[in-house]
C-alpha positions in Angstrom: -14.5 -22.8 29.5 -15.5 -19.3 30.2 -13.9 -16.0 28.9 -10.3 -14.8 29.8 -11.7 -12.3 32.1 -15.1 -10.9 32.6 -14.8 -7.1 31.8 -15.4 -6.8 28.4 -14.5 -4.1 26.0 -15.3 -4.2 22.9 -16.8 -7.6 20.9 -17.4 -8.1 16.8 -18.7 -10.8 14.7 -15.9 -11.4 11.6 -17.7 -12.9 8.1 -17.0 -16.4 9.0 -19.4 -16.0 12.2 -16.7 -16.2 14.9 -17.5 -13.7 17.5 -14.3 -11.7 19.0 -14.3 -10.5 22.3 -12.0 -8.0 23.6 -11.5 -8.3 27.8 -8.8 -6.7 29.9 -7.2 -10.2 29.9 -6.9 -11.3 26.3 -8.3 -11.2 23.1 -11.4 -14.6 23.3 -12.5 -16.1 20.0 -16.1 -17.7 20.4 -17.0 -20.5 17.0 -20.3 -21.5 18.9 -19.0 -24.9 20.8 -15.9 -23.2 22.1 -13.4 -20.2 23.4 -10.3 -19.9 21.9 -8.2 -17.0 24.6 -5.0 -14.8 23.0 -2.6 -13.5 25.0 0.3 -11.6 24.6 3.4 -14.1 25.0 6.6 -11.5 25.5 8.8 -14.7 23.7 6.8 -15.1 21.0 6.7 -11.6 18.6 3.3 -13.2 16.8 1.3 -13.3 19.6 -0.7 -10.1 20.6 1.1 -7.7 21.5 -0.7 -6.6 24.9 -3.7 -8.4 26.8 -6.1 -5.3 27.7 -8.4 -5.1 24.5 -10.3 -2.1 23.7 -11.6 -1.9 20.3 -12.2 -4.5 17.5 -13.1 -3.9 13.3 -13.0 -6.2 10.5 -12.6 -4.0 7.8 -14.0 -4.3 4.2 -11.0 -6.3 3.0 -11.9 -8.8 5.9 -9.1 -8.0 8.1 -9.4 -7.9 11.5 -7.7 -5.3 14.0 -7.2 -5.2 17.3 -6.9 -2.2 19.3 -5.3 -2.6 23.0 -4.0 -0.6 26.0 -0.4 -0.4 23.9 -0.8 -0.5 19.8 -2.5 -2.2 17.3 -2.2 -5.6 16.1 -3.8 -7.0 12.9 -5.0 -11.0 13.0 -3.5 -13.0 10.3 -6.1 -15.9 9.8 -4.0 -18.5 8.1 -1.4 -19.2 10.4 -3.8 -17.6 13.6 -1.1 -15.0 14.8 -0.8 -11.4 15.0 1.4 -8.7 13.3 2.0 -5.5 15.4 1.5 -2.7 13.9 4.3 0.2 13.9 3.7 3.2 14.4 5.3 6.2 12.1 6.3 8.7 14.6 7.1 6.6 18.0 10.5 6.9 18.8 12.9 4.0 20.4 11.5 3.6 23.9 8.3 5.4 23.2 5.0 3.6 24.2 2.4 2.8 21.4 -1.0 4.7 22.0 -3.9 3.4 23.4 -6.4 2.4 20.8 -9.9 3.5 22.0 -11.5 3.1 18.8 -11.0 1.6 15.2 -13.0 3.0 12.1 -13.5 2.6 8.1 -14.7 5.3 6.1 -16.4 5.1 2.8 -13.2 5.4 1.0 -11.8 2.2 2.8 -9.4 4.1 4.6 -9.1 3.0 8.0 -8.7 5.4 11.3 -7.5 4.9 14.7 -8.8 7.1 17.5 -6.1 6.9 20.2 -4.8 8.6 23.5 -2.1 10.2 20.9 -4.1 11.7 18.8 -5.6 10.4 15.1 -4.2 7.8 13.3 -4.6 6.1 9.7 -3.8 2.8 7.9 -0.7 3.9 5.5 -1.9 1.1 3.0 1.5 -1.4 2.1 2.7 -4.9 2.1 3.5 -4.2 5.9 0.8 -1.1 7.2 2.0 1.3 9.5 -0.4 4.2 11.4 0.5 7.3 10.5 -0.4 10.1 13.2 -2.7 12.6 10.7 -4.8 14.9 13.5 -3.2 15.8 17.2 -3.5 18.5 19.2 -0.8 20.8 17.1 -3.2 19.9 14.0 -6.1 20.9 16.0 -4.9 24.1 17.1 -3.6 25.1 13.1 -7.4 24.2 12.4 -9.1 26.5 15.1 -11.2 23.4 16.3 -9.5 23.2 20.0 -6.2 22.0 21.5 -7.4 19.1 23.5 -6.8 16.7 21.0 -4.5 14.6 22.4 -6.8 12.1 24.0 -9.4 11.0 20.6 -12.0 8.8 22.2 -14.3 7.6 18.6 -14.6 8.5 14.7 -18.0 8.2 13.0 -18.6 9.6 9.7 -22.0 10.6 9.1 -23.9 9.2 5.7 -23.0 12.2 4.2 -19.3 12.1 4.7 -18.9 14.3 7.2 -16.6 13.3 10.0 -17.3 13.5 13.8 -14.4 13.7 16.2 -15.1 12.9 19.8 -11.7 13.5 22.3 -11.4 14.0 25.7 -12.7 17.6 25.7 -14.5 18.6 22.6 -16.7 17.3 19.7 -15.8 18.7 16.2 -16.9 18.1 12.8 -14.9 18.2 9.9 -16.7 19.0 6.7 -13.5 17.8 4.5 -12.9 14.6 6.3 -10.2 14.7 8.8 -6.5 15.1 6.1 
């Protein structure tokens, strides 16, 4: 048994050694002998919430998120299923963000760079991503209006944080609130 689909785009190892592959047809779980494939199953609100996978992170708390084509989804490892993540500014109707890229930063705090702008973990029984840096926050900044499409987050070893988007690359001294 092979992968769900041969583009892949984006892959992690978790701390138990299973190796997560993201495709544009599922989410593929690899234990060494075999392939476990996720999809999103529109009857079932625990399976992942969309098929095209583009970022994966196992955080410091050994979660393990899942950035797709439409929203987040975090893996709940004992009973293997997924809890979609909502959103804090999305009205009814409104499609979740892509996720291009999933972060942590040395204070734990985890970051979503998405075709909506920047997001972060609100930290709760039930998280929810919190829009924190778009294209109005860029502007009030002076760092650029094209903000709305955030491609990656790195923070350097000295805690400064690195914005790539569609149309610029900024540095924020203070971190990104």
């Amino acid at each position: 048994q092979g992968l769900s689909q041969s583009s892949v785009y984006a892959i992690a190892q978790d701390y138990k050694g299973f190796i997560w592959i993201g495709t544009k047809d599922g989410l593929n779980k690899y234990d060494s002998r075999k392939i476990k494939i996720y999809r999103n199953n529109s009857k079932d609100s625990t399976s992942i919430g969309y098929n095209h996978i583009h970022s994966i992170l196992e955080d410091s708390r050994r979660r393990l998120w899942i950035g797709t084509l439409r929203g987040l989804n975090l893996y709940d490892r004992d009973f293997d299923r997924f809890r979609r993540i909502a959103w804090s500014d999305l009205g009814i109707g409104e499609q979740e963000p892509l996720v291009y890229h999933i972060m942590e930063n040395s204070m734990r705090q985890v970051y979503l760079a998405t075709s909506n702008g920047i997001y972060r973990i609100k930290e709760a029984k039930v998280p929810v991503a919190e829009r924190i840096f778009d294209r109005k926050e860029a502007n009030r900044k002076r760092v650029g209006k094209y903000f709305l499409n955030v491609n990656y987050i790195y923070e350097s070893p000295q805690g400064k944080m690195w914005i790539c988007a569609q149309e610029a690359v900024i540095s924020l001294r203070n971190g990104i609130d």
